[in-house]
N, CA, C and O atoms as a GROMACS GRO file, in nm:
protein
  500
    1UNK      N    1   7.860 -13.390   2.623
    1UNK     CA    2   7.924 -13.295   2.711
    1UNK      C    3   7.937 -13.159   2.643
    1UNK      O    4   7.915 -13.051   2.698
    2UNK      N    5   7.973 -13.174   2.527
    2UNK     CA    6   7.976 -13.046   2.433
    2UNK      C    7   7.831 -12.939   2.450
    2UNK      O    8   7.834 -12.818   2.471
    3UNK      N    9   7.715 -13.023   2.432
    3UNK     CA   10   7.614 -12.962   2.413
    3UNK      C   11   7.575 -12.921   2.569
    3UNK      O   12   7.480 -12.843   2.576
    4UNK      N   13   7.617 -12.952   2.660
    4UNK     CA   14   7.600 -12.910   2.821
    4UNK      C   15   7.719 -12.741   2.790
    4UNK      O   16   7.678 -12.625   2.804
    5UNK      N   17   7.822 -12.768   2.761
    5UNK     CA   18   7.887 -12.634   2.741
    5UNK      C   19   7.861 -12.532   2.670
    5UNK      O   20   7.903 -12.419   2.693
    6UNK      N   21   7.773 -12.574   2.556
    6UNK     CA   22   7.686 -12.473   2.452
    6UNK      C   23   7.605 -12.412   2.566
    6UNK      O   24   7.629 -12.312   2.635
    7UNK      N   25   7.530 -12.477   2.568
    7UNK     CA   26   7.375 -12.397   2.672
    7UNK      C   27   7.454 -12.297   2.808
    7UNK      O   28   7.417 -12.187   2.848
    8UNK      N   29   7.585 -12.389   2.862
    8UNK     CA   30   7.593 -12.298   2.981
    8UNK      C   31   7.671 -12.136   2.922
    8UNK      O   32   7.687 -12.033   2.988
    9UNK      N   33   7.712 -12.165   2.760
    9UNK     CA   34   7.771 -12.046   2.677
    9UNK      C   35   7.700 -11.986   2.664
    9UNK      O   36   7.704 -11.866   2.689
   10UNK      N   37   7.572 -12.071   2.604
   10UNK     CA   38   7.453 -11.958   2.574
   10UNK      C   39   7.385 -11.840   2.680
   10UNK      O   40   7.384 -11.718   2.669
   11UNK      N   41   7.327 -11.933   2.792
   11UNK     CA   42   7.265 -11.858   2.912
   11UNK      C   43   7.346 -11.808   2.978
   11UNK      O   44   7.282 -11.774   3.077
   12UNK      N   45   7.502 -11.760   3.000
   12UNK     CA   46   7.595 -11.661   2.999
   12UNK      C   47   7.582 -11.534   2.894
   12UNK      O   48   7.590 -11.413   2.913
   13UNK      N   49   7.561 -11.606   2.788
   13UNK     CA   50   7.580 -11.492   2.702
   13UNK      C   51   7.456 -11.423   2.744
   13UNK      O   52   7.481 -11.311   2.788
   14UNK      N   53   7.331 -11.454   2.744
   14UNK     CA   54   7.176 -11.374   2.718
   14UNK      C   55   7.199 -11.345   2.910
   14UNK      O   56   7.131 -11.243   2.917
   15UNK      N   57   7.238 -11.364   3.026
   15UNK     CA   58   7.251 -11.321   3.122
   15UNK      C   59   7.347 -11.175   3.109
   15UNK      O   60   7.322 -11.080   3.183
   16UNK      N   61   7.445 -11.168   3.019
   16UNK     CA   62   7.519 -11.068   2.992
   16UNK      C   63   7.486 -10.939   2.929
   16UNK      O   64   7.522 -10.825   2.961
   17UNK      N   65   7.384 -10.992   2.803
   17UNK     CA   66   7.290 -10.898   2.787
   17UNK      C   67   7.209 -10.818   2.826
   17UNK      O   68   7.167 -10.716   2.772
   18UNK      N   69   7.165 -10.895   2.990
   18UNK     CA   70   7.045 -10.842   3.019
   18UNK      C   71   7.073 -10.666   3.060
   18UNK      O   72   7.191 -10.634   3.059
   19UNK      N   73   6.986 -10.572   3.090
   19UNK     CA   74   7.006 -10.458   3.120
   19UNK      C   75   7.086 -10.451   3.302
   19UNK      O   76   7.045 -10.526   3.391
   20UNK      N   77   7.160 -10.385   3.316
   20UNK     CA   78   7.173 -10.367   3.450
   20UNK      C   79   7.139 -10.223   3.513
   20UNK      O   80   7.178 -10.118   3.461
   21UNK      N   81   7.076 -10.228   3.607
   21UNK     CA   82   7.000 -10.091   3.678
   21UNK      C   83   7.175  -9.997   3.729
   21UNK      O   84   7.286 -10.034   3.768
   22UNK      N   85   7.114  -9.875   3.701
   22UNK     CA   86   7.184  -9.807   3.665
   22UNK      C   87   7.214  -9.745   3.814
   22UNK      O   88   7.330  -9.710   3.835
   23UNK      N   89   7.124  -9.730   3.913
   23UNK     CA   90   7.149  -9.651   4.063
   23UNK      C   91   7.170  -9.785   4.098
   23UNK      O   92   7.132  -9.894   4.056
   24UNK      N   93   7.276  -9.725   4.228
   24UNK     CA   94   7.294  -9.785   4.315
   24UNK      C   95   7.178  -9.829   4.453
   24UNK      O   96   7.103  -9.736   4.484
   25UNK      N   97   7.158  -9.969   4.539
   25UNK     CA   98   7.054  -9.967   4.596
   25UNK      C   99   7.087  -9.861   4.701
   25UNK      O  100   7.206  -9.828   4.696
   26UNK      N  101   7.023  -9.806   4.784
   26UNK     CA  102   7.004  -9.704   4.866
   26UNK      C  103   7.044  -9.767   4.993
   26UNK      O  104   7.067  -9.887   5.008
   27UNK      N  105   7.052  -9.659   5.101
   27UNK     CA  106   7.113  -9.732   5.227
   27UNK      C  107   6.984  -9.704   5.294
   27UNK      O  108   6.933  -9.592   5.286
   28UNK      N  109   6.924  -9.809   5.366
   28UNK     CA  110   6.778  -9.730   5.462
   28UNK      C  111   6.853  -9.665   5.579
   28UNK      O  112   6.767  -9.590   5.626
   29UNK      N  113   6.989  -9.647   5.670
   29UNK     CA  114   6.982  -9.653   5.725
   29UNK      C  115   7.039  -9.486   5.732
   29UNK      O  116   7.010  -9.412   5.826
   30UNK      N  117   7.115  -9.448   5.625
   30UNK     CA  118   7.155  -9.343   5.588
   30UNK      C  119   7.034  -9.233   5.547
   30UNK      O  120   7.051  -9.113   5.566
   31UNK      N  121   6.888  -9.298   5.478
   31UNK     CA  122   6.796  -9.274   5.450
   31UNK      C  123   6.752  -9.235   5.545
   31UNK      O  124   6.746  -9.113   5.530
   32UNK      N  125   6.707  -9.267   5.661
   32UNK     CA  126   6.667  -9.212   5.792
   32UNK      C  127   6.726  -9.132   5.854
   32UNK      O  128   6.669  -9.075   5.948
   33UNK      N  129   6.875  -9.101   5.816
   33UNK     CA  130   6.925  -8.974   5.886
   33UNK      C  131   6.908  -8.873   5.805
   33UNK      O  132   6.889  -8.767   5.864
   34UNK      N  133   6.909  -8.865   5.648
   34UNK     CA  134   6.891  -8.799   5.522
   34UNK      C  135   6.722  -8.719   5.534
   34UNK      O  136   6.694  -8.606   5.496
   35UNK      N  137   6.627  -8.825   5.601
   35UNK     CA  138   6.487  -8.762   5.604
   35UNK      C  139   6.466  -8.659   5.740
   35UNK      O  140   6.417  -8.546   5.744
   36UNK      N  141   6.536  -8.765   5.879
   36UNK     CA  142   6.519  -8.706   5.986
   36UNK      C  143   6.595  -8.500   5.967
   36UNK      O  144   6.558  -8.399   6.028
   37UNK      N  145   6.692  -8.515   5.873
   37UNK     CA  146   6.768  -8.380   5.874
   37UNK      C  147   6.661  -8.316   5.783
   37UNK      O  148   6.597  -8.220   5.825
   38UNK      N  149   6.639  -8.367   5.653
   38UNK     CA  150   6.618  -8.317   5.587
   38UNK      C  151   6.424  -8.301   5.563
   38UNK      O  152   6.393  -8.184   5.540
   39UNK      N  153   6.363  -8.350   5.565
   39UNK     CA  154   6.194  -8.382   5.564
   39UNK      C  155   6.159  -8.376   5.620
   39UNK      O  156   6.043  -8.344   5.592
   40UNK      N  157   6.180  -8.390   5.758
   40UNK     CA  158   6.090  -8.363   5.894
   40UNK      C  159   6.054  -8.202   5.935
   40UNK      O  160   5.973  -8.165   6.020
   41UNK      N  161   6.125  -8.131   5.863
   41UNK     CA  162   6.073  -7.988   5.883
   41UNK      C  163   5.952  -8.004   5.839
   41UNK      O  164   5.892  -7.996   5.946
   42UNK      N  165   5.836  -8.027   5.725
   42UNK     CA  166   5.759  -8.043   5.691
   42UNK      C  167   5.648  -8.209   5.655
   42UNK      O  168   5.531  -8.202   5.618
   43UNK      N  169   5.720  -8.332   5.677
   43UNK     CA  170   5.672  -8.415   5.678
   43UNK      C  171   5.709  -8.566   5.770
   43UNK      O  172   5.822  -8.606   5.797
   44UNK      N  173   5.544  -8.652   5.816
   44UNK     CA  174   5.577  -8.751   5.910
   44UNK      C  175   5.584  -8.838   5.846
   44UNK      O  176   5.550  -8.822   5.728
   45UNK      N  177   5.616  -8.933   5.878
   45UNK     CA  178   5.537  -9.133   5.845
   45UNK      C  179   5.415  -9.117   5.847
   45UNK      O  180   5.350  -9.104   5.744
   46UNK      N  181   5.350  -9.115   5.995
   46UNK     CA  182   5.254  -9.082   6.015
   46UNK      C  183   5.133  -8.984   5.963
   46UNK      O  184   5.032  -9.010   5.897
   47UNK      N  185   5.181  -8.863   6.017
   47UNK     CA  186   5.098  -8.776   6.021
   47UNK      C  187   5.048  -8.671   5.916
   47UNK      O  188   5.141  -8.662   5.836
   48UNK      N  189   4.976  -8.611   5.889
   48UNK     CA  190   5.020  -8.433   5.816
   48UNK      C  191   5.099  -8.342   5.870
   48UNK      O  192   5.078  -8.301   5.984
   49UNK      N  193   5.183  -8.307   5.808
   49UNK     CA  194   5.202  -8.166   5.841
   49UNK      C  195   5.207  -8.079   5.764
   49UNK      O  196   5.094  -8.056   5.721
   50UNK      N  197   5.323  -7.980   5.698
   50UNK     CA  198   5.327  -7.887   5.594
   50UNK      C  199   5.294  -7.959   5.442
   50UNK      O  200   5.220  -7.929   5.349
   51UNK      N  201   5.377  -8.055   5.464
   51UNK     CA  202   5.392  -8.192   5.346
   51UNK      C  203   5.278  -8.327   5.432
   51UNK      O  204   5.242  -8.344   5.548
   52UNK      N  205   5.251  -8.406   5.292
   52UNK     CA  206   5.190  -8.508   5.326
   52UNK      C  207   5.232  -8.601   5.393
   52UNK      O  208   5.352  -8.623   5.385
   53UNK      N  209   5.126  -8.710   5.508
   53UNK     CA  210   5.235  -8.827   5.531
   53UNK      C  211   5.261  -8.917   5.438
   53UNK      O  212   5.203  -8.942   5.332
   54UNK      N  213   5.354  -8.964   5.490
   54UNK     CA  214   5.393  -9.115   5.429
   54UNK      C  215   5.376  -9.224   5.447
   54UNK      O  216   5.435  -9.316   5.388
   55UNK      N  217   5.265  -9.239   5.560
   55UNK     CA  218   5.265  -9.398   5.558
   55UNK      C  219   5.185  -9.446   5.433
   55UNK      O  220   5.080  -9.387   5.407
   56UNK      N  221   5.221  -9.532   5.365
   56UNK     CA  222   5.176  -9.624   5.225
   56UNK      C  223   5.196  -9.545   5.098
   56UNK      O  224   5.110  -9.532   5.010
   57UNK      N  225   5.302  -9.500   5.097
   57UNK     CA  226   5.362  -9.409   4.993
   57UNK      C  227   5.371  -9.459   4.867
   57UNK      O  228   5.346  -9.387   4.771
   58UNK      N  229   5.416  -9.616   4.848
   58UNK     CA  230   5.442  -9.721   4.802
   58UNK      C  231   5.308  -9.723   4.698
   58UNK      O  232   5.201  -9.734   4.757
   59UNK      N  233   5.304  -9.716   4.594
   59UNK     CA  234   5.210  -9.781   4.502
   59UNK      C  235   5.055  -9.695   4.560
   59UNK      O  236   4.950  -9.759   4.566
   60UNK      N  237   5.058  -9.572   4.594
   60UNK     CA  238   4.957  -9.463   4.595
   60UNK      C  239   4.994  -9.372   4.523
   60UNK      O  240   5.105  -9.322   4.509
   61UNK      N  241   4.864  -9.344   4.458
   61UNK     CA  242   4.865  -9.214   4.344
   61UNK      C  243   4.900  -9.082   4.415
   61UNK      O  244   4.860  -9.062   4.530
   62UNK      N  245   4.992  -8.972   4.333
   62UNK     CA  246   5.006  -8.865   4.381
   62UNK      C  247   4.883  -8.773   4.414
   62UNK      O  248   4.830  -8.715   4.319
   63UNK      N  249   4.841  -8.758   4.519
   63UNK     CA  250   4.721  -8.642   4.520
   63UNK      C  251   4.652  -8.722   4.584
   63UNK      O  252   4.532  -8.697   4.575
   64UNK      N  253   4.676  -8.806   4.645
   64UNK     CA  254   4.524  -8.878   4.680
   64UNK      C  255   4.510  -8.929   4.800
   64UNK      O  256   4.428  -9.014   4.835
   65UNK      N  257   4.627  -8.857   4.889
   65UNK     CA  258   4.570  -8.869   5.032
   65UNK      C  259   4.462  -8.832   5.102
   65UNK      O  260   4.484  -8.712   5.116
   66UNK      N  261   4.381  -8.849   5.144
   66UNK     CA  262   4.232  -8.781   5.206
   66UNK      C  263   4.201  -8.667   5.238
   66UNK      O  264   4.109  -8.599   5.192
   67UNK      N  265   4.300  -8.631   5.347
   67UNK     CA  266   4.255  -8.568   5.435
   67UNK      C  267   4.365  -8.460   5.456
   67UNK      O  268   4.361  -8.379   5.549
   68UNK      N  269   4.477  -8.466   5.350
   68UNK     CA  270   4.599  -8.365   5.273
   68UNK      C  271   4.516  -8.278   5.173
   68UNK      O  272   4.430  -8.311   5.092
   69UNK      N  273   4.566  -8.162   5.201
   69UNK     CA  274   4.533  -8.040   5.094
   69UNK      C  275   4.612  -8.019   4.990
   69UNK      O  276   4.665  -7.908   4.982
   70UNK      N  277   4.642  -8.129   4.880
   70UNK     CA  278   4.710  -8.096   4.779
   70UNK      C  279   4.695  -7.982   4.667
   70UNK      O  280   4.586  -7.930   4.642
   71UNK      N  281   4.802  -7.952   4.608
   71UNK     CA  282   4.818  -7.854   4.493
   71UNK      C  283   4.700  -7.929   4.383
   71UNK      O  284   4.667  -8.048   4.383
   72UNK      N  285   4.658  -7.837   4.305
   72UNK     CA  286   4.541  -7.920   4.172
   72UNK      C  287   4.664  -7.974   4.092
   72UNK      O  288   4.660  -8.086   4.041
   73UNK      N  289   4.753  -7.909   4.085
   73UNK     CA  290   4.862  -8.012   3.961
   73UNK      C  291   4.822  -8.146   4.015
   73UNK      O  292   4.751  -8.234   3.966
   74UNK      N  293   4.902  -8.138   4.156
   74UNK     CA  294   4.959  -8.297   4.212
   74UNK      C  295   4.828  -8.410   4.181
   74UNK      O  296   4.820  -8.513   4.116
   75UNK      N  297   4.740  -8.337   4.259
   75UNK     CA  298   4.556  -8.416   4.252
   75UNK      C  299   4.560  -8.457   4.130
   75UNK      O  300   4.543  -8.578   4.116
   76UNK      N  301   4.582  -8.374   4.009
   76UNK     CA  302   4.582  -8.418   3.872
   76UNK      C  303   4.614  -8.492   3.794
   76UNK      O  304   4.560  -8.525   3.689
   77UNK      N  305   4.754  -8.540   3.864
   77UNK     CA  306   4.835  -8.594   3.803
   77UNK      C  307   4.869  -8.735   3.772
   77UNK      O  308   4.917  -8.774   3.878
   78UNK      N  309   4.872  -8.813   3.705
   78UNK     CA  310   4.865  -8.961   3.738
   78UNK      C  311   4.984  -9.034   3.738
   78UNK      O  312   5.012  -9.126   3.662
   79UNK      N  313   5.049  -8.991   3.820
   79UNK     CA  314   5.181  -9.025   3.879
   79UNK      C  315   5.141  -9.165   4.009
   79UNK      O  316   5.046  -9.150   4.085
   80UNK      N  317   5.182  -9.224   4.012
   80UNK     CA  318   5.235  -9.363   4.117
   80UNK      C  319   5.312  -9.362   4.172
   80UNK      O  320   5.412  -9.408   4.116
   81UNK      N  321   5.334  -9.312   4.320
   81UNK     CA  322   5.450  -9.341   4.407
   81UNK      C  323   5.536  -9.476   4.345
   81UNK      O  324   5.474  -9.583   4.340
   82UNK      N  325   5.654  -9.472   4.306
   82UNK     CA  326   5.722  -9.615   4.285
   82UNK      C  327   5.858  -9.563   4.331
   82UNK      O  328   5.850  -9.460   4.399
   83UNK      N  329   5.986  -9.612   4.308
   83UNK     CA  330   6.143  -9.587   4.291
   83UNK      C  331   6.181  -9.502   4.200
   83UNK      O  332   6.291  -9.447   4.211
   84UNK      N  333   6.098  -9.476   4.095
   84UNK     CA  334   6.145  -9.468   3.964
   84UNK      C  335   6.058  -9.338   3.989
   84UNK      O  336   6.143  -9.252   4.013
   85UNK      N  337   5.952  -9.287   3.996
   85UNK     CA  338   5.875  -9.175   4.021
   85UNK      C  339   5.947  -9.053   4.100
   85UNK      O  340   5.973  -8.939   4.062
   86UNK      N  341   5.976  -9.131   4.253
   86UNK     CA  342   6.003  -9.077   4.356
   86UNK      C  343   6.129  -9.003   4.369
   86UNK      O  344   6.158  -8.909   4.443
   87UNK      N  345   6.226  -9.093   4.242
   87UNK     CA  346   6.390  -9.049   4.226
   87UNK      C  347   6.388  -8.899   4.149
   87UNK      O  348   6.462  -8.803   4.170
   88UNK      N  349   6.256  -8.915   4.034
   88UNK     CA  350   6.247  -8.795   3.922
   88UNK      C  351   6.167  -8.722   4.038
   88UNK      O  352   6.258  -8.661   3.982
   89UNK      N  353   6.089  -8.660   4.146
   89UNK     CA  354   6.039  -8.572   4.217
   89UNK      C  355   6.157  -8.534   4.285
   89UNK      O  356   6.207  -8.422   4.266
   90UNK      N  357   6.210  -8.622   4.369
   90UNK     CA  358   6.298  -8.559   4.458
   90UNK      C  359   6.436  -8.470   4.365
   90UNK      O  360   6.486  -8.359   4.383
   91UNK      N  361   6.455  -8.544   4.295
   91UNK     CA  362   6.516  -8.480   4.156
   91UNK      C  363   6.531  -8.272   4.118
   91UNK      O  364   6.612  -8.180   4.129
   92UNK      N  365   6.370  -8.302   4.064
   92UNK     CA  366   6.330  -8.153   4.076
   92UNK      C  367   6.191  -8.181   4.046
   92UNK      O  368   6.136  -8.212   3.940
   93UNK      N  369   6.132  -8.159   4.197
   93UNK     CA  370   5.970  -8.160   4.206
   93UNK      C  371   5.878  -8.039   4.092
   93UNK      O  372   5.769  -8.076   4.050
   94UNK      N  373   5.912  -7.953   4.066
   94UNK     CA  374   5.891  -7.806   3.966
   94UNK      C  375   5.862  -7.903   3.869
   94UNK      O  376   5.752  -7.958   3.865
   95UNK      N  377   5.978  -7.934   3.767
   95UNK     CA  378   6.013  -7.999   3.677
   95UNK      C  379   5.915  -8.119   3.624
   95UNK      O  380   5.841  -8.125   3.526
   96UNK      N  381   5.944  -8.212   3.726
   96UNK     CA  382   5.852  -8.363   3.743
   96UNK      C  383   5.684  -8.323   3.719
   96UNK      O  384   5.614  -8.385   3.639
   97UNK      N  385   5.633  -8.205   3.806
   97UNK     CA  386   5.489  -8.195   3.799
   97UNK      C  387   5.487  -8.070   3.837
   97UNK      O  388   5.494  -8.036   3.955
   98UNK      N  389   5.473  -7.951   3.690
   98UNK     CA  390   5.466  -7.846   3.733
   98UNK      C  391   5.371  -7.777   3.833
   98UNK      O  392   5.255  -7.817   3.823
   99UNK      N  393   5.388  -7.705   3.904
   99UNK     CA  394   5.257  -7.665   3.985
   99UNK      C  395   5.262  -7.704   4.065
   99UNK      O  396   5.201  -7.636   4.148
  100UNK      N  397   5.324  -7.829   4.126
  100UNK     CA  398   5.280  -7.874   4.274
  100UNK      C  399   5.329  -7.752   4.356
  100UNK      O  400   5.352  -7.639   4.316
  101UNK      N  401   5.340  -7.816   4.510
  101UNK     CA  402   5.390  -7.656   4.644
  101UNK      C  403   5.534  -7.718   4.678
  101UNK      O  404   5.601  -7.626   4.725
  102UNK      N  405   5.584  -7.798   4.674
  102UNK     CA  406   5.745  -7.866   4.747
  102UNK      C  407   5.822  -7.800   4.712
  102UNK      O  408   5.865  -7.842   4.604
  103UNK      N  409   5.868  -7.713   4.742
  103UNK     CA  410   5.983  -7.630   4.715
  103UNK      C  411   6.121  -7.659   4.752
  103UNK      O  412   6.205  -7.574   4.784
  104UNK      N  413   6.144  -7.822   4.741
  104UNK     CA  414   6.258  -7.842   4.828
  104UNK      C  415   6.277  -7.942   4.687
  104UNK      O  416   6.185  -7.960   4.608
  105UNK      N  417   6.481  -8.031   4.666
  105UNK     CA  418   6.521  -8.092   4.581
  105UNK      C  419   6.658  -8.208   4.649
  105UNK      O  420   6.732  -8.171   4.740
  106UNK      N  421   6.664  -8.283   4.614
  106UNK     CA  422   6.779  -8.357   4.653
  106UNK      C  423   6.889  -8.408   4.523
  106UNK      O  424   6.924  -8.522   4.492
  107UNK      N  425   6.917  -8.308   4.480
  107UNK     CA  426   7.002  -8.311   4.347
  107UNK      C  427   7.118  -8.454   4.384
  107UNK      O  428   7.147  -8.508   4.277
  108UNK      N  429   7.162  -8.499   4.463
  108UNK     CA  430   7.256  -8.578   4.472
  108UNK      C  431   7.184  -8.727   4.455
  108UNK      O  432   7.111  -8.781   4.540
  109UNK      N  433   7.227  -8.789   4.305
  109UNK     CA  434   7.180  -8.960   4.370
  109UNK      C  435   7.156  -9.020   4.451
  109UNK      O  436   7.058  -9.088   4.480
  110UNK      N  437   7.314  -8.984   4.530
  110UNK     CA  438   7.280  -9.132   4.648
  110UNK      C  439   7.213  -9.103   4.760
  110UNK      O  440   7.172  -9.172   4.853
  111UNK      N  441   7.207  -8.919   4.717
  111UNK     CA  442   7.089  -8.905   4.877
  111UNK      C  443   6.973  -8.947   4.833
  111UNK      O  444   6.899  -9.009   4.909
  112UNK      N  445   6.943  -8.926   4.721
  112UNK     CA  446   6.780  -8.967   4.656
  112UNK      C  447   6.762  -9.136   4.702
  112UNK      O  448   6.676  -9.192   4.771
  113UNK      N  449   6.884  -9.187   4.629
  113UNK     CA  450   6.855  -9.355   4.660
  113UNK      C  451   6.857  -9.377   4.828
  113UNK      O  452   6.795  -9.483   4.845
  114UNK      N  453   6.880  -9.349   4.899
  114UNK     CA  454   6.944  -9.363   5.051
  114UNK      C  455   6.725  -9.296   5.117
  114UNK      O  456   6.638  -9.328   5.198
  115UNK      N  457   6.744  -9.219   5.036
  115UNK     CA  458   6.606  -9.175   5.105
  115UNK      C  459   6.485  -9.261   5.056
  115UNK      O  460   6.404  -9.302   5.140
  116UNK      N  461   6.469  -9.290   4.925
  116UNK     CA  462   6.355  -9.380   4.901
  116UNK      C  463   6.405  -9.518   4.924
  116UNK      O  464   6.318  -9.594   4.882
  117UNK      N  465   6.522  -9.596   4.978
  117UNK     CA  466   6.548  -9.688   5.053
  117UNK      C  467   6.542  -9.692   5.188
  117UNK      O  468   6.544  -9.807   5.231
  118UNK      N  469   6.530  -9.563   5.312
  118UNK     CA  470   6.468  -9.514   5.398
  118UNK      C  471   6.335  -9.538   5.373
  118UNK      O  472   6.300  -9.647   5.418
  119UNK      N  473   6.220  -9.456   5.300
  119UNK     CA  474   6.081  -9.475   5.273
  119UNK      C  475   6.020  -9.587   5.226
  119UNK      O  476   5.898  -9.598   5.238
  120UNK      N  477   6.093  -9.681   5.166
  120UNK     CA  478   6.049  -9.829   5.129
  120UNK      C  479   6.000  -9.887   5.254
  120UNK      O  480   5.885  -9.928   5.272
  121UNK      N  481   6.105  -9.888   5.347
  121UNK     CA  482   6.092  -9.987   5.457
  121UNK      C  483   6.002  -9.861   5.579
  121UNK      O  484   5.967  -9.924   5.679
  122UNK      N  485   5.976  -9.763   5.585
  122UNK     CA  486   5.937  -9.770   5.720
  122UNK      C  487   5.775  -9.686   5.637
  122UNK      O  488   5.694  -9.637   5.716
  123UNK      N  489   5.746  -9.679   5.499
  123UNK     CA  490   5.632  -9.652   5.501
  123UNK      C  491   5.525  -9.719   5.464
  123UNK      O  492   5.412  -9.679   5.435
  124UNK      N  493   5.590  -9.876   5.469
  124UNK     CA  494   5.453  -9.976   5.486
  124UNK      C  495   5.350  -9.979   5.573
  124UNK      O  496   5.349  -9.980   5.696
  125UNK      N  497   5.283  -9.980   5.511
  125UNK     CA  498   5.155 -10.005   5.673
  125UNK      C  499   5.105 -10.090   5.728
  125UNK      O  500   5.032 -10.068   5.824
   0.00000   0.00000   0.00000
């Protein structure tokens, strides 16, 4: 019985260790009012407009939509749409990849998390 209480000590302890993610998860639903106010001046799900679309945002290289006229930075750049990418652009796009054209920022966390928890779910294809 002893040695059943070791192990459940142990795998407590190394569960305690582990790293814990530091943002909070995002709200999609807050995310969709955050994009509809804020991104739709220049970008769809769908479509082109000023900004690129978004459908399959998810695990596509920056620059490499088709039929979008990107900046040569962005084209250049070997950046991966992920969570972790998307938080440092919206962040400060300048900064992240000098040169690109986005002249826009979402300095607040939880709008950042709320928006790429918005874009997770509705830019699958």
């Amino acid at each position: 019985m002893s040695r059943i209480y070791s192990l459940i000590f142990l795998g407590t302890a190394i569960l305690q260790a582990l790293p814990v993610p530091v943002a909070a998860a995002g709200d999609p639903i807050r995310g969709q009012a955050l994009y509809q106010s804020k991104c739709t001046s220049c970008h769809s799900i769908d479509y082109n407009g000023v900004g690129p679309a978004h459908k399959g945002l998810f695990g596509r290289k920056a620059g490499s939509l088709p039929d979008y006229s990107y900046s040569p930075a962005l084209q250049s750049s070997t950046i991966v749409w992920s969570d972790q990418t998307l938080d440092k652009w919206l962040t400060n796009p300048e900064k992240f990849i000098p040169g690109q054209k986005m002249g826009f920022m979402v300095p607040a966390a939880k709008e950042r998390a709320d928006l790429i928890a918005y874009l997770k779910k509705a830019t699958v294809p």
